[in-house]
C-alpha positions in Angstrom: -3.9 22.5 17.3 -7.3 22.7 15.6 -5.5 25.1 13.3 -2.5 22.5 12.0 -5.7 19.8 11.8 -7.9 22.4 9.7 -4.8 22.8 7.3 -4.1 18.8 7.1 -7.9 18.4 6.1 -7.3 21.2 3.4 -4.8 19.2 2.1 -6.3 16.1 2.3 -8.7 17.6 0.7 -7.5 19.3 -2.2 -5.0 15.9 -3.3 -8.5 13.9 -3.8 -9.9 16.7 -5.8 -6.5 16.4 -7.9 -6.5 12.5 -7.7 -10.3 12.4 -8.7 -11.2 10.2 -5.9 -15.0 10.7 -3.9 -13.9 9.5 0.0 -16.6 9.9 2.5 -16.6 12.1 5.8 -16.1 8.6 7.6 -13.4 7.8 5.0 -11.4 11.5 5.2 -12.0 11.2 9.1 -10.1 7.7 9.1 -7.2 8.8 7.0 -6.5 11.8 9.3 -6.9 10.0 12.9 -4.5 7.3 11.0 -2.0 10.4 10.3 -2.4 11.7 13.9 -1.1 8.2 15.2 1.6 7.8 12.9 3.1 11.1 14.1 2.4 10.6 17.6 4.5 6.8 17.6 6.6 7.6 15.0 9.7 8.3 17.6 8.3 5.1 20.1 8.3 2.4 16.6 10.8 4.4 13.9 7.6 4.1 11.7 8.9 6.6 9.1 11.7 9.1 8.2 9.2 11.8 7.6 8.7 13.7 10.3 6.3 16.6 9.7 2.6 15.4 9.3 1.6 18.2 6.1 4.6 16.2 3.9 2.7 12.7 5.5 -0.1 13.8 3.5 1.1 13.5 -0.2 4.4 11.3 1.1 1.9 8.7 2.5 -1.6 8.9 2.4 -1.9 10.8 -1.1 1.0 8.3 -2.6 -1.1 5.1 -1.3 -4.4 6.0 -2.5 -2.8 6.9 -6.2 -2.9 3.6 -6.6 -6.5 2.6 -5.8 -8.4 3.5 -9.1 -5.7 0.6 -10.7 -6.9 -2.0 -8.3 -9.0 -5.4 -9.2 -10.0 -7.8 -7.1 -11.0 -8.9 -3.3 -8.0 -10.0 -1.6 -5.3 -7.8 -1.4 -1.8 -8.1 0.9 0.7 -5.6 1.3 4.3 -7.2 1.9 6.7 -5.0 4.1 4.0 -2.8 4.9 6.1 -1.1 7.7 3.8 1.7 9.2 0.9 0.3 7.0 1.5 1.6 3.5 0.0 1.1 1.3 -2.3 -1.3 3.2 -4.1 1.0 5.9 -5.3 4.2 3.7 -6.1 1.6 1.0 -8.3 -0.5 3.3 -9.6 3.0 4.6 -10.7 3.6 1.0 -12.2 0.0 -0.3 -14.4 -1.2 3.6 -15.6 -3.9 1.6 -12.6 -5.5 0.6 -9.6 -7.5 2.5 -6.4 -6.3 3.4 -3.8 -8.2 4.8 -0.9 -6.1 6.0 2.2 -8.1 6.7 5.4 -7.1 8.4 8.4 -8.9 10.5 9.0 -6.0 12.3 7.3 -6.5 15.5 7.2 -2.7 16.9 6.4 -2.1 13.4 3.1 -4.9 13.6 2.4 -3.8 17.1 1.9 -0.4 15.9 -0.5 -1.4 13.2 -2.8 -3.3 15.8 -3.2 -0.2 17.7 -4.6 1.5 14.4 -6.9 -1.3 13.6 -8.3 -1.5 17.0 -8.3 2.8 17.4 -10.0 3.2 13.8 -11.9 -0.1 13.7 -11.1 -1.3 10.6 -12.5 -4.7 10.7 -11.4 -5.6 7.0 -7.8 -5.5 8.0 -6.0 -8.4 9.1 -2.3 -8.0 10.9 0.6 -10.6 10.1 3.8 -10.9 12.2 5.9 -13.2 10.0 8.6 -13.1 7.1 7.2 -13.0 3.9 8.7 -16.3 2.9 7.1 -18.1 5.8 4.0 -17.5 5.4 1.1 -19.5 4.0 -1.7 -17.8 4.2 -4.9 -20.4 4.0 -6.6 -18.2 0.7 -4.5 -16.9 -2.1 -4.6 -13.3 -3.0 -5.6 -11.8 -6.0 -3.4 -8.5 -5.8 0.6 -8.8 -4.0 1.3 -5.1 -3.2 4.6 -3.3 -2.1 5.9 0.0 -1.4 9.3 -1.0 0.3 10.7 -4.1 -1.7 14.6 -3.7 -2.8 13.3 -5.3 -6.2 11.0 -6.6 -8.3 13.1 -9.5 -8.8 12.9 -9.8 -4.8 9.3 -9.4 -4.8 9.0 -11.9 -7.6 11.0 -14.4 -6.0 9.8 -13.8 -2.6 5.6 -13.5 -3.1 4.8 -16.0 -5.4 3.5 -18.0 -3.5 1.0 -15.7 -2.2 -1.3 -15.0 -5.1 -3.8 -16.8 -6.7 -3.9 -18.2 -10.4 -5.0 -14.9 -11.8 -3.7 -12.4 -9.2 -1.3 -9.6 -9.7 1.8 -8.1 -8.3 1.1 -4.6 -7.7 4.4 -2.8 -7.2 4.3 0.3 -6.8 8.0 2.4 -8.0 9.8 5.8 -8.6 11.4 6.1 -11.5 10.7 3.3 -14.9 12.6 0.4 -13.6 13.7 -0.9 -16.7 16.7 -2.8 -15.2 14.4 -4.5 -12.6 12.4 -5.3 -15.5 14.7 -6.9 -17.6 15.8 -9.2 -14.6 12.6 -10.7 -14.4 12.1 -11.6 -18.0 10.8 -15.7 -18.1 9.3 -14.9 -14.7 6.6 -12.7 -14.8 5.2 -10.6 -17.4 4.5 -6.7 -17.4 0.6 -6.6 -17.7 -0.3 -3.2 -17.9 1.9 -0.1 -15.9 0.3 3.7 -14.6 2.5 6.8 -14.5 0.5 8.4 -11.3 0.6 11.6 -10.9 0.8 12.3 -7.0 -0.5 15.9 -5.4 2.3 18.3 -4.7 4.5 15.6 -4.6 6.7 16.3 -7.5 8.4 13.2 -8.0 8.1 10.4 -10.7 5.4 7.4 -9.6 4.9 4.2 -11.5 2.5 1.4 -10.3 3.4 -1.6 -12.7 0.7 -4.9 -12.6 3.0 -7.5 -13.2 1.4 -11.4 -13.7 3.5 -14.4 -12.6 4.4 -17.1 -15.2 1.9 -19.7 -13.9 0.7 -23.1 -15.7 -2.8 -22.3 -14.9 -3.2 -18.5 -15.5 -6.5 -17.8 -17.6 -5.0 -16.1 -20.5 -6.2 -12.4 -21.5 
């Protein structure tokens, strides 16, 4: 066992290096006792179709934080975060700033408050609802997703979650350029980041897209 945990660290590891990101022992600790309860409820909660925790490395935790050097802001919620991507390791990485992580799946939330209690991460905050029914009391300033069908759906559906100068943060495969073209007179492609994820080998995009809103601050 101490083995397969020495060679997950080594991994872990080596994708910062890659990804240029400075985590602390706290941090690296925290991203790996996360990993170790993903695998062990995986089977109980259907958290994820990737079984073997070395390919959870760059899959999940490597493919979440890719996207933290991008990020701007305080307030951040992650829609459809499932098993608690991209929400958990990003909270892991940034103690100082919120993280909502919402789901409708209740084995799927469940799971998540067992992680937040386990690893103490007081800057996380756990929501059991459908994206289109809730109001949270503060807008956001950054709408993230890993999961959603579309950015049209995510368009449509999160609006009314950020705050006059937030951002969709949606994080994609391959260029969508259909998705993008269905969303024209809706919101606006801001900036987008081809991320390069650690022996991952697969296209990664992470588009900033910026609602059409009456009383955005213009750039």
């Amino acid at each position: 066992m101490q083995a397969t945990e020495q060679r997950l660290r080594t991994s872990l590891n080596e994708g910062l290096q890659q990804l240029k990101l400075n985590l602390t022992a706290v941090a690296e600790d925290k991203l790996l006792n996360y990993l170790k309860l993903l695998d062990h409820w995986n089977g109980a909660f259907n958290l994820t179709a990737v079984q073997d925790p070395q390919e959870m490395i760059y899959r999940h935790l490597l493919d979440s934080l890719a996207v933290g050097p991008h990020l701007t802001g305080q307030r951040f919620i992650d829609v459809g975060t499932g098993a608690g991507l991209p929400g958990i390791p990003l909270a892991i990485m940034f103690p100082d700033r919120e993280w909502y992580l919402l789901d409708s799946n209740g084995k799927k939330t469940r799971f998540l408050f067992q992680v937040k209690t386990a690893l103490s991460l007081d800057n996380i905050t756990i929501c059991h609802h459908r994206v289109e029914h809730f109001q949270p009391e503060q807008l956001f300033d950054g709408v993230l997703s890993r999961a959603f069908a579309s950015l049209l759906a995510m368009v449509h559906g999160c609006s009314h979650l950020l705050s006059a100068n937030g951002f969709f943060l949606a994080m994609k495969g391959r260029w969508p350029e259909r998705e993008l073209e269905d969303i024209e007179g809706l919101a606006s492609l801001v900036a987008s980041h081809s991320l390069e994820v650690p022996f991952l080998g697969e296209q990664r995009h992470l588009l900033l897209l910026a609602a059409q809103h009456p009383n955005r601050d213009t750039p």
